[in-house]
C-alpha positions in Angstrom: -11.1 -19.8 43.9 -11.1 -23.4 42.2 -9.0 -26.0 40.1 -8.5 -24.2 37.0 -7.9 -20.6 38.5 -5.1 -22.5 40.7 -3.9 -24.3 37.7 -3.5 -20.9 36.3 -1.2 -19.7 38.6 1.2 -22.8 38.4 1.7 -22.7 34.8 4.9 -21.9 33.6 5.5 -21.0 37.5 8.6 -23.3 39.9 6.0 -23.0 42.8 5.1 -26.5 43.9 7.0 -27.7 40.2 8.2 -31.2 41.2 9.4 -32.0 37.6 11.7 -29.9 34.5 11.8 -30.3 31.4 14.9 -29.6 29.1 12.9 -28.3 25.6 14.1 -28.1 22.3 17.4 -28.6 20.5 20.8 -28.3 21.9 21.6 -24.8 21.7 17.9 -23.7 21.2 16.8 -25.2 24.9 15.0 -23.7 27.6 14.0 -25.1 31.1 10.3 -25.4 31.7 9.1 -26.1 35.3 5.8 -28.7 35.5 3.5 -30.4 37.8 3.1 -34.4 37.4 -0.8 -34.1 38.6 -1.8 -31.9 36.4 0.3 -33.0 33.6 -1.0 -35.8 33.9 -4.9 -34.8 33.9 -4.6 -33.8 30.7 -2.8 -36.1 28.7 -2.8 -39.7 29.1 1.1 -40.0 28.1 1.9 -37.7 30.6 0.1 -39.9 33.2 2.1 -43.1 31.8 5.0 -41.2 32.3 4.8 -40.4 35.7 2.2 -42.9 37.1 2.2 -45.4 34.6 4.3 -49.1 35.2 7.4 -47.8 33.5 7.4 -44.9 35.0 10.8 -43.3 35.6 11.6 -40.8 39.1 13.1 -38.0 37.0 13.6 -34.4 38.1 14.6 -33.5 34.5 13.3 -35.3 31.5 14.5 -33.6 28.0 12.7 -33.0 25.0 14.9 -32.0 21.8 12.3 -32.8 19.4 9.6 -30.0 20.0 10.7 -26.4 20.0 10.1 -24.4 23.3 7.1 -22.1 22.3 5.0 -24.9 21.1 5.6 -26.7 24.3 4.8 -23.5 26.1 1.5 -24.0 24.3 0.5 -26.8 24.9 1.3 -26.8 28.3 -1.0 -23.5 29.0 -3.8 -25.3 27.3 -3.5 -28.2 29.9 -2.6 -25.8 32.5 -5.2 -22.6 32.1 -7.5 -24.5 29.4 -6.5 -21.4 27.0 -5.7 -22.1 23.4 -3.0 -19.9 22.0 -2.1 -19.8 18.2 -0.3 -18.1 15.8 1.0 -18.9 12.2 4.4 -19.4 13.2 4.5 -22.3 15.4 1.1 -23.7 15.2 2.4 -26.8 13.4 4.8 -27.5 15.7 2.2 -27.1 18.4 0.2 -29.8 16.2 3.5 -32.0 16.6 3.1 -31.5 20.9 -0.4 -31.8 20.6 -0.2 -35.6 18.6 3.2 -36.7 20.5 1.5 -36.0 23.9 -2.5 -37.3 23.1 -4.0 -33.7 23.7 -6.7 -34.3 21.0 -9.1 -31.1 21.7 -5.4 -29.0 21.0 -4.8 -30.9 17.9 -8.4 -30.7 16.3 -7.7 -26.2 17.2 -5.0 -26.3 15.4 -5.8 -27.8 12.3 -9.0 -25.5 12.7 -6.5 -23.0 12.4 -4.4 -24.2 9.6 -7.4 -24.9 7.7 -8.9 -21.2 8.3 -5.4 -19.7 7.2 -4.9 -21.9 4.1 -3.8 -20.6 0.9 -2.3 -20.9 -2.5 1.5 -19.5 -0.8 1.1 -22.4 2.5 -0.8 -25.2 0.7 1.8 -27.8 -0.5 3.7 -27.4 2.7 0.3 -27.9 5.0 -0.2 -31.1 2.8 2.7 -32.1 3.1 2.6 -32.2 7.2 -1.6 -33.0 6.7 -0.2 -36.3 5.6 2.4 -36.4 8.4 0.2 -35.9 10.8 -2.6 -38.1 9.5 -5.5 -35.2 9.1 -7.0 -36.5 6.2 -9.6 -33.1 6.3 -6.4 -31.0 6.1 -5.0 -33.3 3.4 -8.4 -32.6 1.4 -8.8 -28.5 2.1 -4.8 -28.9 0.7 -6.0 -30.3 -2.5 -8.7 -28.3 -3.3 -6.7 -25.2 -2.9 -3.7 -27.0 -4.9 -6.1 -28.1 -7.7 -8.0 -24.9 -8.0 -4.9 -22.6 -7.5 -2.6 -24.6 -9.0 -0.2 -22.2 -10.8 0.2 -19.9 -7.9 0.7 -22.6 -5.3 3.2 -24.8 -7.4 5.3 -20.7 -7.7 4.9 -20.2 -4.2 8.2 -20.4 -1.9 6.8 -23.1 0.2 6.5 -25.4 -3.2 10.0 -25.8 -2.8 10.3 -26.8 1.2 8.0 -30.5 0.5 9.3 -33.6 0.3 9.9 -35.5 -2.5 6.7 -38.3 -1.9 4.9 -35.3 -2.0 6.1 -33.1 -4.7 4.9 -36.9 -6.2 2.1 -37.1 -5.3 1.7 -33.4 -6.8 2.9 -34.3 -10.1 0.8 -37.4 -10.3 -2.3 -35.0 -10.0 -4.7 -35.5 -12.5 -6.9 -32.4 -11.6 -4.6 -29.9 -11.3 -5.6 -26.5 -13.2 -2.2 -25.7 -14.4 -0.2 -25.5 -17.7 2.5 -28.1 -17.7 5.1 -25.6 -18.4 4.3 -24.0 -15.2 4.6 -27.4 -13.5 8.2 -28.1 -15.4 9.4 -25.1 -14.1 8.5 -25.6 -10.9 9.7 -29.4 -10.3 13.0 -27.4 -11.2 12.8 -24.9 -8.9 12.3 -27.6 -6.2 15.4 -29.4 -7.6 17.5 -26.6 -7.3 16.7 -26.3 -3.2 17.0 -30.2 -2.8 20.4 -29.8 -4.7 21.2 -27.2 -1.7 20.1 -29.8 0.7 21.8 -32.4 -0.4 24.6 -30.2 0.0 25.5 -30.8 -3.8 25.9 -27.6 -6.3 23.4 -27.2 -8.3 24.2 -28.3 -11.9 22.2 -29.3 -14.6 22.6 -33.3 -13.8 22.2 -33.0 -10.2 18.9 -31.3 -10.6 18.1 -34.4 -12.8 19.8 -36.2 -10.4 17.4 -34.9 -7.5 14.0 -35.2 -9.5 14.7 -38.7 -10.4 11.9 -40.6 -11.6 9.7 -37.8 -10.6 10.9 -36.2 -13.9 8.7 -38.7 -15.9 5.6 -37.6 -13.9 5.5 -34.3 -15.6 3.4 -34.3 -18.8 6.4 -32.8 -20.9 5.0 -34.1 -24.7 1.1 -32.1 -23.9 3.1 -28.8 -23.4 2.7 -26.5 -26.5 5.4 -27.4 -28.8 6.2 -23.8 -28.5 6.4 -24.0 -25.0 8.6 -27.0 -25.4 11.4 -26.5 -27.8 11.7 -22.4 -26.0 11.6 -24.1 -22.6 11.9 -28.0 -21.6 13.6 -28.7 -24.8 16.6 -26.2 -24.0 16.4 -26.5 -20.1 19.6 -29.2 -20.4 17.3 -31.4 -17.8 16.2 -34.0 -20.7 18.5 -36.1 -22.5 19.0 -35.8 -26.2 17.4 -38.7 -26.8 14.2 -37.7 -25.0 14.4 -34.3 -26.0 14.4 -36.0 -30.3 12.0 -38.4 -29.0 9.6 -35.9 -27.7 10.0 -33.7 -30.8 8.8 -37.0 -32.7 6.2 -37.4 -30.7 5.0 -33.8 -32.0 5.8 -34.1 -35.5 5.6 -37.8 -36.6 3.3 -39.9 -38.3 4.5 -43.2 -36.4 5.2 -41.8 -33.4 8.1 -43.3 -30.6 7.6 -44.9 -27.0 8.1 -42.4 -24.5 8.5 -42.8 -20.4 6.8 -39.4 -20.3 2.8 -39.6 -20.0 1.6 -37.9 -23.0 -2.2 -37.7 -21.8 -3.1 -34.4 -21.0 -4.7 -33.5 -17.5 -8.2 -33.3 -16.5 -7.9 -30.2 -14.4 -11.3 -29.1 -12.7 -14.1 -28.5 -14.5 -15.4 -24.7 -13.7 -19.0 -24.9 -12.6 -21.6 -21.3 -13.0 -23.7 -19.8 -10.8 -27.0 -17.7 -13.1 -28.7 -15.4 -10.7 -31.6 -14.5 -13.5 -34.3 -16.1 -14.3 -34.5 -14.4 -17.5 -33.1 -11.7 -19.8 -34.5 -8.8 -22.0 -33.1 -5.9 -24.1 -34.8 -2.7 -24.7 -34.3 -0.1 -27.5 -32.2 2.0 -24.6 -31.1 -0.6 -22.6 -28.4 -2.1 -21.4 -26.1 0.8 -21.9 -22.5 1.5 -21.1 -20.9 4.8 -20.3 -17.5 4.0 -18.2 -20.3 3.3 -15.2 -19.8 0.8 -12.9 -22.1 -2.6 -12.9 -21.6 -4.5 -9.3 -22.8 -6.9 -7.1 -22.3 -8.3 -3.3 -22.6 -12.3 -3.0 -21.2 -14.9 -0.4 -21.0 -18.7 0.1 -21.6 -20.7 2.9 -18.7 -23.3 1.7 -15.2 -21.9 0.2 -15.1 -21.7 -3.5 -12.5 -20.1 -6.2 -14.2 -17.4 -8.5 -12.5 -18.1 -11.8 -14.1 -15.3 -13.7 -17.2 -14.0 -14.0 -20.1 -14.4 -17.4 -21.2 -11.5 -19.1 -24.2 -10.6 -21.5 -23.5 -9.6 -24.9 -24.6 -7.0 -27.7 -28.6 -7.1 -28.0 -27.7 -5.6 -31.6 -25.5 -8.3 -33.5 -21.8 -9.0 -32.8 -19.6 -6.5 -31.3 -16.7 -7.1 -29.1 -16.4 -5.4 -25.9 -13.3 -3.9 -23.4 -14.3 -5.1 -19.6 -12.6 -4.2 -17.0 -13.5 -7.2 -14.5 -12.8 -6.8 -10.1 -13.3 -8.7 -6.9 -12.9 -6.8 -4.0 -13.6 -7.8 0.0 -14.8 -5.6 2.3 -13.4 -2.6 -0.2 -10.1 -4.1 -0.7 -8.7 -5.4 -4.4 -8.3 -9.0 -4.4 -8.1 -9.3 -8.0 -8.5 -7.2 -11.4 -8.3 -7.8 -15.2 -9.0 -5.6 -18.3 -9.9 -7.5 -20.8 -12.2 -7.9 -24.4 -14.9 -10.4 -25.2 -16.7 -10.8 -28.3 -20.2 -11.1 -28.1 -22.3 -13.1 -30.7 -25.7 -11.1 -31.1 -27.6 -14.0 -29.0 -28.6 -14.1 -25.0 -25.9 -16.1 -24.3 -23.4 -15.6 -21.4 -19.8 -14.7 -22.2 -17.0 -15.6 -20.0 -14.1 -13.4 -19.1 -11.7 -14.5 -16.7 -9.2 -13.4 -13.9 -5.4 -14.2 -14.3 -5.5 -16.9 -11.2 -8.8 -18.2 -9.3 -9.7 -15.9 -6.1 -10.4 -17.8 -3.0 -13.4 -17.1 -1.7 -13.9 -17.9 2.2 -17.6 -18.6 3.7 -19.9 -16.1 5.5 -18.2 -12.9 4.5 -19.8 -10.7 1.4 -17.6 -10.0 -1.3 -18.4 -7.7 -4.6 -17.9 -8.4 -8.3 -17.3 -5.4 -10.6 -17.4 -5.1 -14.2 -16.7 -1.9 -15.9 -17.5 -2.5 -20.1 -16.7 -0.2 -22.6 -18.7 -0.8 -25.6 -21.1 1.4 -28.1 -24.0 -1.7 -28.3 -26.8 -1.8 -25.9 -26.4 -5.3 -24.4 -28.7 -7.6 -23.1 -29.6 -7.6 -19.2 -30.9 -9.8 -16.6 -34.4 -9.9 -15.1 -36.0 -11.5 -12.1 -33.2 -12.1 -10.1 -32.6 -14.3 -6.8 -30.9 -13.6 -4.3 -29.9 -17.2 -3.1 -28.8 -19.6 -5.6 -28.0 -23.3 -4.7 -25.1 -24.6 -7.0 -24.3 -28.2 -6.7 -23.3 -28.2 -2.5 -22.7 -24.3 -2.6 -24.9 -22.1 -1.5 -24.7 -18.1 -3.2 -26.4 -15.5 -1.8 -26.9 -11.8 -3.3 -27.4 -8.3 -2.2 -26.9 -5.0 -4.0 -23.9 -2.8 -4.4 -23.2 0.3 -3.2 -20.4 0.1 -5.9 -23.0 -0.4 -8.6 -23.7 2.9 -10.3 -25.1 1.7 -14.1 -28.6 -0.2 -12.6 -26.9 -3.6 -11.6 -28.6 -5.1 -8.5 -30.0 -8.1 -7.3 -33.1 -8.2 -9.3 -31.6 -7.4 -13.0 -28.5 -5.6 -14.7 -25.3 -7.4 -15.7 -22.7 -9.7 -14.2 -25.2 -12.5 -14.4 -22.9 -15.6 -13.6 -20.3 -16.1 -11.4 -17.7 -18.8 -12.8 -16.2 -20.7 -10.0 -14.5 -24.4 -8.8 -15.3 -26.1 -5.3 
């Protein structure tokens, strides 16, 4: 019926195929049958190629250093203008899509990375961001490494980067992480370099595979608890930076160490107040093992940290909370946990073990569960669209919510989050 519909047909397809390509690694290859014209419609080093003043008569041309299904991809873009993804070989498709100047491809698939980012793929994705130069990706890597910290330096993937960028990691001022948790995992990723290298993995040639990287870990702002149960005994320092750093706890003239002993700036957690005001009444706020809940979304992602509470109405009193997130009914997070409240309107916060990231345009619900004999005060006049710094909240009431809480008063009055 027309170009593309004919295109269509020849994709993938020997009909009318004047040229083959040999794709992917020697003993991974497969043969892929192509078309010069419209290869060479839709990328302009395809058209060199072919038609340019270098161009070489091949029948065959191999490619070892892009794996077949990407290839596949790209080439059914360019053939049947279809983009076809999937978490497995979209980078690799991003490779195709740079090496061979299919931009529209390219700018999909980082669309698609950056939609199915997360605390477990982050330090490998900014790792390849940089790669690739996608300076977006690079940022919506950091945010999620900064906010997440913890999880992503655990995740598996911490330990398949590079060393410029494990680095670049452990230079980071603003990540939200104890340094113990960033000790243990430089030595985690020491291990697996140790297995790439081909070397066993001893004590010195994990040191030996950090290298100077060691001294961007923040070893003397650890607890000295922390410290002389874990770094200290770890076998990774020497014993003269393992005495020095002990010094450096205990000593009135402290010594010179190669270890930065400033501690980091993480991220500042901002709060979102949905109330205008708050009350209490002789028989209100009360709490009888009933549910206080709320709906909200964001037109920008964000990381709920924890949420901020009111307090008794009646003096101090501590209370048991038993804090949720949930998205479309399903547990993201949950935390039981106590507060002690100081008598005054003032919100408490509780938090969740690790941030929750929060993606835009979808409603999620905060639940709070307290357990506590005060009445407590409670929220009035509430809004339901906050604007916090360049985030935008919005509210809506809970089917969840079976003590009062809605969008115009009850509890849960502040959502604690980074952005």
């Amino acid at each position: 019926k027309n170009y593309k519909d004919m295109n269509s047909v020849m994709f993938n397809n020997e009909m009318m195929a004047d040229v083959h390509f040999v794709v992917g690694p020697p003993g991974g290859t497969q043969r892929v049958p192509g078309h010069k014209y419209v290869l060479a419609v839709g990328s302009s080093v395809f058209h060199a190629m072919f038609y340019g003043e270098l161009a070489e008569d091949q029948d065959e041309i191999r490619i070892p250093d892009v794996e077949p299904p990407s290839f596949l991809a790209m080439l059914k873009y360019i053939y049947c203008d279809e983009i076809d993804l999937c978490a497995d070989t979209v980078l690799a498709t991003l490779y195709a899509a740079k090496k061979y100047i299919v931009p529209h491809l390219a700018r999909a698939c980082v669309n698609f990375l950056e939609t199915s980012l997360s605390a477990k793929n982050a330090c490998v994705l900014l790792s390849q961001s940089c790669l690739f130069e996608e300076p977006d990706l690079t940022q919506r890597c950091w945010e999620v490494i900064d906010a997440q910290a913890e999880l992503a330096l655990r995740s598996e993937g911490f330990c398949d980067i590079d060393v410029q960028t494990l680095e670049s990691i452990l230079r980071r001022e603003t990540l939200n992480a104890k340094e113990m948790v960033v000790f243990e995992a430089a030595l985690s990723w020491a291990e697996v370099e140790c297995q790439r290298r081909e070397l066993p993995p001893t004590i010195e040639n994990k040191r030996l595979a950090l290298g100077k990287a060691i001294y961007l870990i923040r070893i003397p702002t650890m607890a000295l608890e922390d410290f002389a149960n874990g770094a200290a005994q770890s076998g990774v320092l020497t014993l003269n930076e393992t005495n020095d750093i002990f010094l450096w706890y205990t000593a009135a003239n402290k010594p010179e160490l190669l270890f930065c002993s400033k501690p980091r700036k993480g991220l500042s957690p901002q709060r979102c107040h949905r109330f205008q005001s708050c009350a209490y009444r002789s028989n209100q706020w009360r709490y009888r093992g009933r549910c206080d809940s709320i709906q909200f979304a964001v037109d920008k992602r964000v990381f709920i940290a924890g949420f901020g509470l009111y307090g008794s109405s009646c003096g101090s009193a501590e209370y048991s909370a038993k804090i949720e997130l949930k998205r479309q009914g399903m547990p993201m997070a949950q935390r039981i946990i106590k507060y002690f409240s100081d008598g005054s309107s003032s919100t408490f916060p509780v938090w969740f073990e690790y941030p929750v990231q929060i993606e835009p345009d979808t409603f999620y619900t905060a639940s709070v569960v307290l357990d506590g004999n005060e009445l407590s005060y409670f929220g009035q006049e509430g809004m339901t669209e906050v604007q916090c710094g360049k985030v935008t909240f919005q509210f809506q009431c809970s089917s969840d919510s079976t003590n009062g809480t809605g969008v115009q008063g009850g509890q849960i009055p502040e959502l604690v989050f980074y952005a």
